[in-house]
C-alpha positions in Angstrom: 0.0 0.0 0.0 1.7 4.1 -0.6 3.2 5.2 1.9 1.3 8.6 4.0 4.6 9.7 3.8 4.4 13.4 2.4 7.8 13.7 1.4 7.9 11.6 -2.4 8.2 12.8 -5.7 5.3 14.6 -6.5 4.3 13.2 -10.0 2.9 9.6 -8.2 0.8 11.7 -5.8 -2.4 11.8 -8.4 -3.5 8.3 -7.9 -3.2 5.4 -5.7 -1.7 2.9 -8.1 0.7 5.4 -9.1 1.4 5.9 -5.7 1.8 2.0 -4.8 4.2 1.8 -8.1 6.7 4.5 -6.7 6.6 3.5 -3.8 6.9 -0.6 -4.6 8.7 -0.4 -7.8 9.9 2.6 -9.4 13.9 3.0 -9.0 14.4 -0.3 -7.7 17.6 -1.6 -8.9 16.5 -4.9 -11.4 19.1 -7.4 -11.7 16.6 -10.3 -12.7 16.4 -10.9 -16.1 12.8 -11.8 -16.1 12.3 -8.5 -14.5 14.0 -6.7 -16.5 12.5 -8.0 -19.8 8.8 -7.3 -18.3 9.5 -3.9 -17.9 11.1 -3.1 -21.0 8.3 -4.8 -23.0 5.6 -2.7 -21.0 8.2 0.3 -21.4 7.4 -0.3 -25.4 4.4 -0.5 -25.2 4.1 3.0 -23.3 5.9 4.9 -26.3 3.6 7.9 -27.2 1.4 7.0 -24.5 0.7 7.1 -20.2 2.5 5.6 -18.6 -0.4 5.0 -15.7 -2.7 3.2 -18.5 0.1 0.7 -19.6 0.9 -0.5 -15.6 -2.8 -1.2 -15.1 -3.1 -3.3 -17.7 0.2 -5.3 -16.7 -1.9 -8.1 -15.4 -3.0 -8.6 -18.6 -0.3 -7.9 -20.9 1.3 -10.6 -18.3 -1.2 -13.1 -19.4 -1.5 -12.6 -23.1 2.3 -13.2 -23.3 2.7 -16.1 -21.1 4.1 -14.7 -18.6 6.6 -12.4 -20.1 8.3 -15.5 -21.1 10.9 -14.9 -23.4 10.8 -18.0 -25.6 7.1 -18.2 -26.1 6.9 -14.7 -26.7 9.4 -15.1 -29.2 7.5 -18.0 -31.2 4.4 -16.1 -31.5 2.8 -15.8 -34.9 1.1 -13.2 -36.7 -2.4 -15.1 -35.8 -1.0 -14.6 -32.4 -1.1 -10.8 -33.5 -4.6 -10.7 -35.1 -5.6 -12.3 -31.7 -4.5 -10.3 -29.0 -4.7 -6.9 -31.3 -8.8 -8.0 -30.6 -7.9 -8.4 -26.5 -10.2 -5.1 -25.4 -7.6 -5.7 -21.9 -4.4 -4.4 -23.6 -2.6 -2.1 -25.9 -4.2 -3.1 -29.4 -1.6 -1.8 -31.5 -0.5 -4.2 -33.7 2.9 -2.6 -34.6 3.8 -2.6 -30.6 2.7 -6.5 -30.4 4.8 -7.0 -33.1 7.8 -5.6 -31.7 7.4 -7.1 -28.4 7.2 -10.3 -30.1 10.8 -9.0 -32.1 12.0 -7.8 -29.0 11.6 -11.2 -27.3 13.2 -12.8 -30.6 16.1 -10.4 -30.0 16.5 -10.8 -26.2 17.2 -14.9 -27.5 19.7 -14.2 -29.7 21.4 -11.7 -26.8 21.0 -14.6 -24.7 22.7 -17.2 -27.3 25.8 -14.7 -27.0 25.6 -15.6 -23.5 24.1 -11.9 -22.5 21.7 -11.9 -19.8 19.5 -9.0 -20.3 19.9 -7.6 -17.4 23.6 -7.7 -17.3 23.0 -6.0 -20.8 21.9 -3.2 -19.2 24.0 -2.5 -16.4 27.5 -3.2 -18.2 26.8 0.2 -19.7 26.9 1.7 -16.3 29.9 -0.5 -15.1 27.4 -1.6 -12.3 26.3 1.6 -10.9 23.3 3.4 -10.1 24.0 7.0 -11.9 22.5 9.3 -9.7 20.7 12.8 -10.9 23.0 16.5 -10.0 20.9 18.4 -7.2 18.5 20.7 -8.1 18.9 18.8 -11.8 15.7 18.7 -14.1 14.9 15.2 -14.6 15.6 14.5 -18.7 13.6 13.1 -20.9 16.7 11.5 -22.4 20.7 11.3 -22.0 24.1 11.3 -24.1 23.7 7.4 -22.7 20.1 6.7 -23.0 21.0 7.7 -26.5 23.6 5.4 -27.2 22.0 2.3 -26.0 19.1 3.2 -27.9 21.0 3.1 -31.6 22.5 -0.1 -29.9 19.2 -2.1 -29.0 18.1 -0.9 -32.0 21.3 -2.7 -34.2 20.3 -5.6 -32.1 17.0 -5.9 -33.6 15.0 -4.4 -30.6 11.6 -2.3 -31.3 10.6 0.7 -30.1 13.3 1.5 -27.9 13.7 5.4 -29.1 15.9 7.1 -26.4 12.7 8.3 -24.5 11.3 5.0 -24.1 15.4 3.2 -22.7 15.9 6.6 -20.3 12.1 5.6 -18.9 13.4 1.7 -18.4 16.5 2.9 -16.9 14.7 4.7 -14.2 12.1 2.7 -13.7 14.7 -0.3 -13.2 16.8 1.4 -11.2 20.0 2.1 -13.2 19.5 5.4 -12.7 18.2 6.8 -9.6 15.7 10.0 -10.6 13.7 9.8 -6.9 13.6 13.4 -5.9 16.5 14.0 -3.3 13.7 14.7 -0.4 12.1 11.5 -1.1 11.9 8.9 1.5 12.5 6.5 -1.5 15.8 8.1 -3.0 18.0 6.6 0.0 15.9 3.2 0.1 16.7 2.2 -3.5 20.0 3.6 -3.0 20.6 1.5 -0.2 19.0 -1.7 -2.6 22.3 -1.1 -5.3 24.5 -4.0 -5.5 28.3 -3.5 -5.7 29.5 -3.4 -9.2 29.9 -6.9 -10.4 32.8 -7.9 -13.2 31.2 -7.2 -16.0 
């Protein structure tokens, strides 16, 4: 449940889902790749849209794709398209079900490297949370946002515009955007593994 807690970033504060995901999710350092693939597929699917809509309807973009499994994600068909672009419960855009479902094909072959998806991610911060300048405007993109959106994109990935990897970084915790008087800035801080080898 949010927090009462009056001291949190003040763009969760208009509902109480949004709340619950700030306070539960939002900044939390992912090193699962499972994790980390379910939010960057719902991250897609948020591209030009709010973001609010997309995490209600996780439940069922978690059923309609197995799961977020990678693999049976990946061998979906274009009937599976036709199908869930008729699912009233999701995001019926059938270019964005398509690229999840090329997004899943391209996390396999990442994975057939030997690439974990979530080591992906954090190899381009050597490990660390990069943490926002005081007083900074939070961006809508960054110099690296940037570059591992041309590189996702060489990899096959879909609608992974710069926008759309500097959302997944914060939301997975790579980058830590909590305002600095937010109870949950030092908590997911506190939540940031030592860099690994990577």
């Amino acid at each position: 449940m949010p927090t009462s807690n009056p001291s949190k970033c003040a763009w969760c504060q208009t509902a109480p889902d949004y709340e619950a995901y700030h306070d539960e999710y939002w900044g939390r350092p992912v090193y699962d790749d499972a994790r980390m693939f379910e939010f960057l597929i719902l991250e897609t699917f948020q591209a030009g849209l709010n973001w609010l809509m997309v995490w209600r309807k996780r439940e069922a973009f978690a059923e309609v794709f197995a799961g977020f499994d990678v693999a049976q994600m990946a061998a979906m068909t274009e009937e599976d398209v036709e199908r869930l672009a008729g699912d009233p419960r999701i995001i019926r855009n059938r270019a964005k079900i398509r690229g999840a479902i090329r997004n899943a094909q391209a996390t396999l072959r990442m994975n057939a490297e030997g690439l974990g998806l979530a080591h992906y991610f954090w190899q381009w911060t050597n490990g660390e949370v990069q943490e926002r300048l005081p007083g900074a405007k939070v961006p809508a993109t960054t110099e690296l946002s940037d570059r591992i959106s041309v590189d996702l994109k060489k990899r096959g990935f879909s609608f992974v515009g710069s926008t759309v990897v500097y959302a997944h970084l914060q939301a997975c915790g790579l980058v830590n955007d909590h305002d600095a008087t937010c109870f949950r800035a030092s908590e997911v801080r506190a939540l940031a593994r030592p860099p690994e080898r990577l």
